[in-house]
N, C-alpha and C positions, 0 to 999 in steps of 0.2 A: 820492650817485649810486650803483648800483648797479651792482655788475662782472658786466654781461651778458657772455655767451660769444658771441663772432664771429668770424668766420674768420682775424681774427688774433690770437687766443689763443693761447694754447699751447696746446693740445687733444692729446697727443701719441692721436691718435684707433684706433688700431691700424688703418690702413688694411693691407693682405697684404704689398706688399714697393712699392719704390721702382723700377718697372720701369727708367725711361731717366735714362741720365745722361748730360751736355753731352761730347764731347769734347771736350777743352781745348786740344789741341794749338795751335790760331792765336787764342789768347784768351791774352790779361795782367792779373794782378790788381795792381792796389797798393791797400796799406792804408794810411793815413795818418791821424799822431796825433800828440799832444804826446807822449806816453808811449813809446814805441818808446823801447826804451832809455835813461829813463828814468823811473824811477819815483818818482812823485806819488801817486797813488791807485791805486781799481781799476782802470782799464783797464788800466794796469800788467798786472795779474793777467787782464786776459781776451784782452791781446794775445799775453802769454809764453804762456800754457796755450795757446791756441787755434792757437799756431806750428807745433807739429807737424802734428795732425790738416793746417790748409791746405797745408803741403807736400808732404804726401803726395800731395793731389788736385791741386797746380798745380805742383809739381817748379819748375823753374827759370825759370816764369813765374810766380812769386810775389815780389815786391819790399814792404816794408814802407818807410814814408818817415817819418823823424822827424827831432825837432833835432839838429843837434851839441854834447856838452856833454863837454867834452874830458874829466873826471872820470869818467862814465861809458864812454866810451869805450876808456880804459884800462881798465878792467877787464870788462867788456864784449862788444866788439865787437873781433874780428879786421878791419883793414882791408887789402881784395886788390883787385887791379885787375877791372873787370867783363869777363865771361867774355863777356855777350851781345853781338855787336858793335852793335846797336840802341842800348843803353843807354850801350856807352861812348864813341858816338859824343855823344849826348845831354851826357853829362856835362860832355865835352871843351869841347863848345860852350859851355855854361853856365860852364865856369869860363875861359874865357876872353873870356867876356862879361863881367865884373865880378862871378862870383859865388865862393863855394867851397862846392863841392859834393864829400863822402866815399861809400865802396861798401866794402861788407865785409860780413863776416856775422854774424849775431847769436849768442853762444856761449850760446845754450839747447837744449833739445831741440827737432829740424826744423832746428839750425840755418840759418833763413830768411836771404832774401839783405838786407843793410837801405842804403836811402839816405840820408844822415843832410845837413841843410842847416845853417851855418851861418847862422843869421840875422843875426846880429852883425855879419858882413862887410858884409853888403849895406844895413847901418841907413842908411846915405847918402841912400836911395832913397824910404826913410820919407815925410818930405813930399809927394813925388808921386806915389807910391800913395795916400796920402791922400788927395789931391785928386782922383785917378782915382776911386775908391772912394766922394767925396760923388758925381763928376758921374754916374757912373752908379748907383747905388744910394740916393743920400742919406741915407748914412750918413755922423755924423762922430763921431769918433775923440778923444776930447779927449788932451793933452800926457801928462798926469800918471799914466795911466792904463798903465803899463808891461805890464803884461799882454796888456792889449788891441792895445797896438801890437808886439808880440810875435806875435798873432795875424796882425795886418794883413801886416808882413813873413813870414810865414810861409804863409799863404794863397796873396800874390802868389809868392812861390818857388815853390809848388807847383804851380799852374796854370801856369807855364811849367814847369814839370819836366815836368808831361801834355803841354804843348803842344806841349815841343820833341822830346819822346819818339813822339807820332802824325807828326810831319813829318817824324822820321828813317826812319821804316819804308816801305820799298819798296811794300809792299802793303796797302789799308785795314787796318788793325787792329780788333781786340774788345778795347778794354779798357775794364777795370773798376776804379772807384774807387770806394773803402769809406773814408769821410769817418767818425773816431768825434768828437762833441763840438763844441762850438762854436768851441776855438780853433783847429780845422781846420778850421771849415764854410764859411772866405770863398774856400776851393781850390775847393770845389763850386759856388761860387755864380759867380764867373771863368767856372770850364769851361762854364757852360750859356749865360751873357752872352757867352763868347768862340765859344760855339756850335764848340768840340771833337769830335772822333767819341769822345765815351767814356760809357760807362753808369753811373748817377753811382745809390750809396746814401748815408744818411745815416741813423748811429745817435746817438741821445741817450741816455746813461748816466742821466743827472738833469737834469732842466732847471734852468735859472738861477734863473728866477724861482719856481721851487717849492722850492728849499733856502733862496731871503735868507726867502719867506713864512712858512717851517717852523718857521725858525730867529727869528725875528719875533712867537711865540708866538701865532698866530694859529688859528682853527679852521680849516683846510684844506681838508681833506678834503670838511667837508658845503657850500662856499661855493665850492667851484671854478667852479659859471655864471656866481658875481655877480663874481669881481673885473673890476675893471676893468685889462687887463694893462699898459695904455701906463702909467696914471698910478701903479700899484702898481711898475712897473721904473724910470719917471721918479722916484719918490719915494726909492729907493734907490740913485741914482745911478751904474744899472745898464745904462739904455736902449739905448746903444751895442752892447750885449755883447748885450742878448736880441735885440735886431735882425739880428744878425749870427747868432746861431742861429734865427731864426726863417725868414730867409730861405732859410739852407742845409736847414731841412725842408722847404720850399715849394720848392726848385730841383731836389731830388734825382727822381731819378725812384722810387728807391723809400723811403720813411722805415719805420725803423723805431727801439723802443725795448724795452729789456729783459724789461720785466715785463709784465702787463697794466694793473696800476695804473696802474703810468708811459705806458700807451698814453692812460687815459682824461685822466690830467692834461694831456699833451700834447697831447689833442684841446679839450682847455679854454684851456690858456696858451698854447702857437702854433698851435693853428685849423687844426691836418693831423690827421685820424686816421692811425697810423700803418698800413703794407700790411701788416705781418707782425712780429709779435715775436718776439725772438732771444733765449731765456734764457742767462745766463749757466751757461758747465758750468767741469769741473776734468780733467786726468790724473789717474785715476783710476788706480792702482798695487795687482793684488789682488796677495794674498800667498799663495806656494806651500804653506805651510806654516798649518794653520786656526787656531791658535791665536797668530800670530804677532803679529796688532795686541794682542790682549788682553797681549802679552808686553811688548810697548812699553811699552803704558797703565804696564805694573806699573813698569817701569824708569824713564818718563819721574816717575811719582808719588810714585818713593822722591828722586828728586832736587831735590822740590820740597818734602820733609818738610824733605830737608836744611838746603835753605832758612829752612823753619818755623822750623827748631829755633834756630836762630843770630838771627832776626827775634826771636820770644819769649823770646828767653833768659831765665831769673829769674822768669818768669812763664809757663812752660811744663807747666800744671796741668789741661793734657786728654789724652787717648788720642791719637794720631796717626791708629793703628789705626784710628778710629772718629771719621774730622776729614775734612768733604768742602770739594775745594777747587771754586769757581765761578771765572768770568772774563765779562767784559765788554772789548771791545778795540776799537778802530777810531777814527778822527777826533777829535777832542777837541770834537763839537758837543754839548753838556751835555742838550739837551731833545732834542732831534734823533735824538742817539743813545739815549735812553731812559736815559742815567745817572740822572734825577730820578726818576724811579718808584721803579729799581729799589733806589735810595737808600731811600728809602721802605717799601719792600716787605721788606726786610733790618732796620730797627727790627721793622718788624710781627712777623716772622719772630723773630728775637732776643728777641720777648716769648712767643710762641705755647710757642718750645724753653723757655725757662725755666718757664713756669704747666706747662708737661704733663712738668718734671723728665728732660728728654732728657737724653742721655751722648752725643748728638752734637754735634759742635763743624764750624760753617761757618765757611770764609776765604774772601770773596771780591776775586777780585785786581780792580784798576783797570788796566789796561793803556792809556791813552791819553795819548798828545806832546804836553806841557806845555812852559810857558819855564822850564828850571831856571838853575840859575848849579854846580852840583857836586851830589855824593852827601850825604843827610843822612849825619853821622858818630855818632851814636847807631846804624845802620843797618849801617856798614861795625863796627862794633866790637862786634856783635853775630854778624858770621862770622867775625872774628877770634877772638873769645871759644869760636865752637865748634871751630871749629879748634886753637883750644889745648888743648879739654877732649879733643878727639879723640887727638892727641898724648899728653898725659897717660893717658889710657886707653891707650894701644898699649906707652906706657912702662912702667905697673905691668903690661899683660899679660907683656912678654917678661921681666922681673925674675920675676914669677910662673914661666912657663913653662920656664925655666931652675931654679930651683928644684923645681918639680916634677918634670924630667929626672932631676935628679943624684941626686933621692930613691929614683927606681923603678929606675937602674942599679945602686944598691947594692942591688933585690930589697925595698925597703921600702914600706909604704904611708905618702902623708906625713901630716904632723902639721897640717891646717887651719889651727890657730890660729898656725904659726911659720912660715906661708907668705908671710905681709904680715907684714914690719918697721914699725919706727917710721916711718923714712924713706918706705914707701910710701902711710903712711896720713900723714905731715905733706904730700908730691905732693899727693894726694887732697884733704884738708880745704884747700889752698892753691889748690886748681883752683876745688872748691864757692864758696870763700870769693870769687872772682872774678865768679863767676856771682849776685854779689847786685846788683838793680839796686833806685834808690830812683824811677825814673820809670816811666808807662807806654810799654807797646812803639809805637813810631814810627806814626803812620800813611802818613805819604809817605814812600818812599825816598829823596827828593831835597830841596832845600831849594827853594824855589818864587821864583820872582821876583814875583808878584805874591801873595804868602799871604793875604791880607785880604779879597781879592778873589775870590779861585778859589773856583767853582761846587760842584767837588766838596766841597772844606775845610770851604766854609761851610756845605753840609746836611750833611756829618758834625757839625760845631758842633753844628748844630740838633735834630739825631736823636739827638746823645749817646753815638755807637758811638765811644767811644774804646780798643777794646783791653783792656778791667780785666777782671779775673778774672772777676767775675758773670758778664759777656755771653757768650752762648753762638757769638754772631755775631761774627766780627774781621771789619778792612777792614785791605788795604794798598793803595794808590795808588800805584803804579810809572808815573809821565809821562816814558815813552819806549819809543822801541822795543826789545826782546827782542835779544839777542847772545850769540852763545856765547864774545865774547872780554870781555863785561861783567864787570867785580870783584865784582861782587853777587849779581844771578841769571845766570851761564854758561848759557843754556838758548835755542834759538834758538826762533822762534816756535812751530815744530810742534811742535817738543818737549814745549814750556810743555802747546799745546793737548793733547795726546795722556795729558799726564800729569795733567789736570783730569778732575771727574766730570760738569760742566754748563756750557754757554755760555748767556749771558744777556742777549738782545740786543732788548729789550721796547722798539725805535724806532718813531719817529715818521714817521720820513720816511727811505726805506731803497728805493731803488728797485728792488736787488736784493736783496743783501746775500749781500757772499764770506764773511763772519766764520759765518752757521750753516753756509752750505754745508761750508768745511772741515771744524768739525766734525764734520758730517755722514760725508763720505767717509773721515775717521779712527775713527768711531765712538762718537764723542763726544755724547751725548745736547745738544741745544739748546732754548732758548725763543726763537721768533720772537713775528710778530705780524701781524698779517689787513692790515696796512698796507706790510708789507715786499713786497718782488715775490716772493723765495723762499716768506716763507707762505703766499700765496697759491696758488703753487704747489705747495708741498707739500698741502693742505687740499683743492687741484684732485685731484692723482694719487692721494691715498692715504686710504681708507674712517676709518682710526682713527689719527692722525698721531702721538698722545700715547703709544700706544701700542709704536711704532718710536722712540719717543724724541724727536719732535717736536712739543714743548709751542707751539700757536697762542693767543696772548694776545690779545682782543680787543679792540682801541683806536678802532677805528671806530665803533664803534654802545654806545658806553659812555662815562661820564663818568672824570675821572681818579684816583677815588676809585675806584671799580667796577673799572677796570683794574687798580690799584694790590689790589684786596683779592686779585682772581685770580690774579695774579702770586703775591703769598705764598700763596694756596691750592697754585699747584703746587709752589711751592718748599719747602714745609713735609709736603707728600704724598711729595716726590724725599728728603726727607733721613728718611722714616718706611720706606723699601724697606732690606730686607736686602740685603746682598753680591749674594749668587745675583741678585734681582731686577734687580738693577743690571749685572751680564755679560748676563743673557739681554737687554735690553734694550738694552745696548753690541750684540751681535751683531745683533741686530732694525736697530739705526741702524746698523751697517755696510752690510748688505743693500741698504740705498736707497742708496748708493754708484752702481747701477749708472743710478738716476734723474739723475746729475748729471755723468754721464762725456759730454766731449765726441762721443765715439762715437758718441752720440745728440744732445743738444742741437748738437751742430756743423753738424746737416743743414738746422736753421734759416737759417743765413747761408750755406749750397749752396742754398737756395732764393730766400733774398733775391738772391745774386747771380745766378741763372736769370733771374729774375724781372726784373730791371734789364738782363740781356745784350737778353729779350725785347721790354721797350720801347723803347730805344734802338736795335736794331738789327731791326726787324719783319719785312725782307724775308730773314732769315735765323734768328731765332729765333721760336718759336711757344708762349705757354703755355698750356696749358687750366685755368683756377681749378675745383675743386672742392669742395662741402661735403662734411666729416665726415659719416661714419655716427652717429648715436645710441647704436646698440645695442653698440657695438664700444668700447673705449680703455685707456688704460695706467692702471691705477688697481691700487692695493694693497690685498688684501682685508684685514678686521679679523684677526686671530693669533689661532685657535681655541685655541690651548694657556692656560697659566698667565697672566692677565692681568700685567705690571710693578705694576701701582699697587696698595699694601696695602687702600688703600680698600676695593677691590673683592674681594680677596684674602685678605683677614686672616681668623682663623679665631673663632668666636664663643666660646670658652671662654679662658681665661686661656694653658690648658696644653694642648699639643696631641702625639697621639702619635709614636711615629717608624715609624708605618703612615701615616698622614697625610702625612707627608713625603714616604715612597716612593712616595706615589699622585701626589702633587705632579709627581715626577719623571719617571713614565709619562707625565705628561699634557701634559711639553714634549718636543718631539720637533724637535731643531734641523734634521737632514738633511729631514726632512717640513716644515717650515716652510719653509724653504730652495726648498726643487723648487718648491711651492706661487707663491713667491713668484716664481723663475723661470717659469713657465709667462704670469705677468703681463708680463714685459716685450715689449712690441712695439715697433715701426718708428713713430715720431713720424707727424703726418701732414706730406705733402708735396703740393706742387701736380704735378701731372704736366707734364714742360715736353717739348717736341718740337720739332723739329732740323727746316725746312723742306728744306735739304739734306740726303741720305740719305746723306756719307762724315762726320757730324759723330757720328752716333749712337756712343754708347760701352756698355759693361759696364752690366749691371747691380750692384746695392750692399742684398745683403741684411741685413748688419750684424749678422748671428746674435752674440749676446755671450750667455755663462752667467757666471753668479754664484758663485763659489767656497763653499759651504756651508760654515759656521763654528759649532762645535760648541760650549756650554760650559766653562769651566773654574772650576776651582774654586780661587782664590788670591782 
């Protein structure tokens, strides 16, 4: 199927500015999710980033609604009594109805105000919401299915939290519910059956039945008109659950879903096109100072050699200097997330560096939550080992540096050869002598509870990347998440990311994907893929994407083989760039920073909610839809300077002069590139929405944002 552009793409189309905006003053939003406080996945990440931006625009009618999960709440969520008298009337009622219901606030940036449900308390009720739930819906819920009845309680909590919430207010109310996912979607589906005053959205992050199909190693993507959906979720034992999200897209008044991929799936597997896609964005934090990410990068990179050096020990027979690290990270779905390829693509790569006699050495990490049982101890006793050799080193230094003292106070120059005793050189030959190992270095950092079995383990097996001296290519496998209080790698995730040269995220099924974006707005060069929502999105706004450090791998309209040889085409091009090529192309991927700052993508979900205030409340909101201009949009022109990729670059003689260089360095011009690229950002498009009352109208919202110019450096 092809991804036609229509009014609910992302088109960020440079319409002139955002003239009208809602006033909000007698308008309530709530957001509701599994995730509000805690975290699962991403929505996790796009309810906490997206906290702020919304408080801004709705101050103390913004309410987030999620579960109670007393672990997260202690470290979490301040809880306070509610300031609104509306809501603390609401609450009162509810918990003296048989429920418990919490109010505090969320300790993020915006700190948003959050309502948090006990479902737990009210499981008594279980059964007859069930029974509620077949007789009007005909849906059933089977026993076993914890989740899902997780959902059911939690759906019914919530539809009375709206309900009991519009019957406390004196005066009709505007509110707004933002339903994310299907274990929130049976609130939305209540409010419209219970016929509520409230204006009902519904996002789908990923549909259901498009992750078990992905995950099911099916062809997806070119077969989305034939499946058959009942029998394909009936066959997975899934039925109950897509019913429940299918309704909650068909109930809302407005649907929407992340990407445009995930629009078109969506218009396949639950039978709504969606009204408007919301991409995912991030806080985007520039730095006052231009060379201050590049300063990271170097800090975050020496701490992950450190790493190296203790991982390889005994077998630590490459340049550091001249040793690029990659990453892969997210979910532990093995095809899904493109682990298989890139498994793949890293032998190919590991044969290409040895036939063409490289002195570059790749480590690419695995970062994905496996079942361990404890740390492999080959692993830990490899940073113990350089911790010792470390120690020993600072031990001969001060023995040294003390003798050299006492030499130059008596006015003499010393004597080299009777500056190390015996003693320092038996230290020494006693440290080396430790650093002998007879195995190769670990590939999992953990012991695995299912070794024999694990996806990753077994195509290492197969591909033969064990770590030996030959390969030019190591793998470590780290299955779990990143910690700064971890015994092994101390490094919390950004860290990790910031202190890598490449993110490597060649998936299958990805309906946004936060893993480039970050590195994106860290600076961090990535590989997506024409099947993710991000690369899609990037491939949309930006003329030459590989050239900002946004490698698009095409898995659509290619076989696995063909994807997989691409894949090591760019990976074997990224590790053929010198230094230099590699900052100017870190600063090139900073710049798009400003393509993913909610600043801009936020106005997406100020429109879906306009949009939903207008339908549900008609005799008081008014929207006018319009199409995009053609000629106008947010698109990032090709980088007329030094191209990044040697291919294009390399020079035809063996030896090249150091005029050539200099002209090289004319011919990037970062503050010029920079404006350039600043002059591209415009005002996403929006629908123009108008206020039938004339005390409703508010401010306009120009969003002017500049890009902090970031210069070179040369480390």
């Amino acid at each position: 199927m092809p991804l036609a552009r229509s009014l609910s793409a992302t088109s960020l189309s440079g319409l002139e500015e955002w003239d009208e905006d809602f006033d909000l003053e007698d308008a309530v939003l709530f957001e509701i999710a599994w995730e509000v406080a805690n975290k699962v996945g991403g929505i996790y990440t796009v309810i906490q980033t997206k906290a702020r931006l919304t408080s801004e625009e709705w101050g103390e009618n913004y309410f987030l609604v999620g579960p109670y999960v007393e672990s997260n709440v202690r470290t979490q969520v301040e809880l306070i009594e509610p300031t609104n008298p509306v809501m603390k009337r609401t609450i009162d009622k509810m918990n003296s109805s048989g429920c418990k219901i919490y109010f505090g606030r969320w300790l993020i940036e915006g700190s948003p105000y959050v309502v948090l449900i006990d479902v737990g308390f009210t499981a008594w009720s279980l059964d007859r919401w069930k029974s509620e739930l077949w007789e009007l819906c005909d849906i059933g819920v089977p026993w076993f299915d914890r989740e899902a009845n997780d959902a059911v309680l939690f759906g019914f909590l919530t539809a009375w939290l709206l309900g009991e919430y519009t019957a406390q207010c004196e005066d009709p109310p505007h509110v707004v519910a933002h339903f994310h996912e299907w274990l929130a979607g049976l609130g939305l589906v209540l409010c419209r059956q219970r016929q509520l005053s409230v204006a009902t959205i519904f996002t789908t992050h990923a549909t259901l039945l498009g992750r078990y199909l992905c995950a099911g190693n099916v062809d997806f993507y070119n077969n989305l008109a034939e499946f058959n959906v009942d029998k394909e979720a009936g066959d997975r034992q899934i039925y109950h659950r897509y019913c429940l999200e299918r309704a909650a897209a068909h109930c809302a008044h407005v649907f929407t879903t992340v990407s445009q991929i995930t629009a078109i799936e969506a218009e396949h597997l639950l039978k709504r096109k969606p009204d408007i896609v919301t991409p995912n964005g991030l806080n985007v934090k520039k730095f006052s100072a231009v060379h201050e990410f590049q300063n990271l990068h170097a800090q975050s990179k020496n701490r992950i050699q450190e790493f190296v050096r203790g991982h390889f020990y005994g077998h630590l027979d490459f340049n550091l200097d001249k040793c690029l690290f990659l990453f892969i990270a997210g979910r532990y779905e093995f095809s899904n997330k493109g682990a298989d390829i890139f498994l793949e693509a890293l032998a190919r790569l590991n044969y290409l560096l040895r036939v063409n006699h490289s002195d570059v050495t790749v480590i690419a990490f695995f970062i994905m939550p496996a079942r361990t049982n404890n740390f492999n101890v080959e692993t830990l006793k490899g940073q113990a080992v350089r911790k010792q050799l470390w120690d020993t080193a600072q031990t001969v230094k001060e023995r040294f540096g003390k003798k050299l003292y006492e030499s130059l106070l008596v006015g003499q120059l010393p004597d080299i050869s009777k500056m190390l005793d015996k003693e320092d050189f038996t230290i020494m030959k006693r440290a080396i002598f430790a650093t002998q190992r007879q195995c190769q270095p670990p590939i999992c950092t953990h012991n695995m509870l299912e070794d024999s079995s694990d996806p990753i383990l077994n195509c290492v097996r197969r591909i033969g990347l064990f770590n030996s001296s030959a390969d030019r290519v190591k793998i470590i496998f780290h299955p779990e998440f990143l910690s700064s209080t971890s015994p092994l790698l101390p490094m919390d995730y950004e860290e990790f990311v910031r202190g890598c040269h490449l993110g490597v995220f060649p998936s299958y099924y990805e309906p946004w994907g936060y893993t480039p974006a970050e590195c994106t707005v860290m600076g961090i060069p990535s590989i997506s893929t024409n099947l993710s929502g991000f690369g899609c999105f990037m491939e949309e706004h930006i003329a030459d994407p590989s050239a900002y450090g946004i490698y698009i791998l095409d898995r659509r309209f290619r076989g696995v083989d063909e994807s997989c040889n691409q894949l090591t085409s760019f990976l074997f091009q990224f590790c053929k760039q010198s230094r230099r090529q590699r900052i100017i192309q870190r600063n090139r991927t900073e710049r798009l920073s400003d393509l993913l700052d909610w600043r801009y993508l936020g106005r997406y979900y100020t429109a879906a909610r306009h949009m939903a205030l207008a339908k549900a409340f008609p005799d008081t909101y008014l929207y006018e839809p319009q199409e995009p201009t053609s000629t106008t949009g947010f698109r990032y022109p090709r980088p007329a300077s030094v191209p990044p990729s040697p291919a294009l670059s390399r020079h035809s003689s063996p030896h090249h002069s150091e005029a050539e260089d200099n002209d090289e360095e004319e011919r990037y011009d970062e503050d010029l590139e920079a404006e350039k690229d600043r002059v591209n950002i415009r005002q996403p498009y929006t629908t123009p929405f108008k206020n039938k009352s004339p005390a409703i109208y508010g401010g306009n919202s120009n969003g002017d944002v500049s890009s902090q110019p970031v210069r070179t450096s040369e480390f």
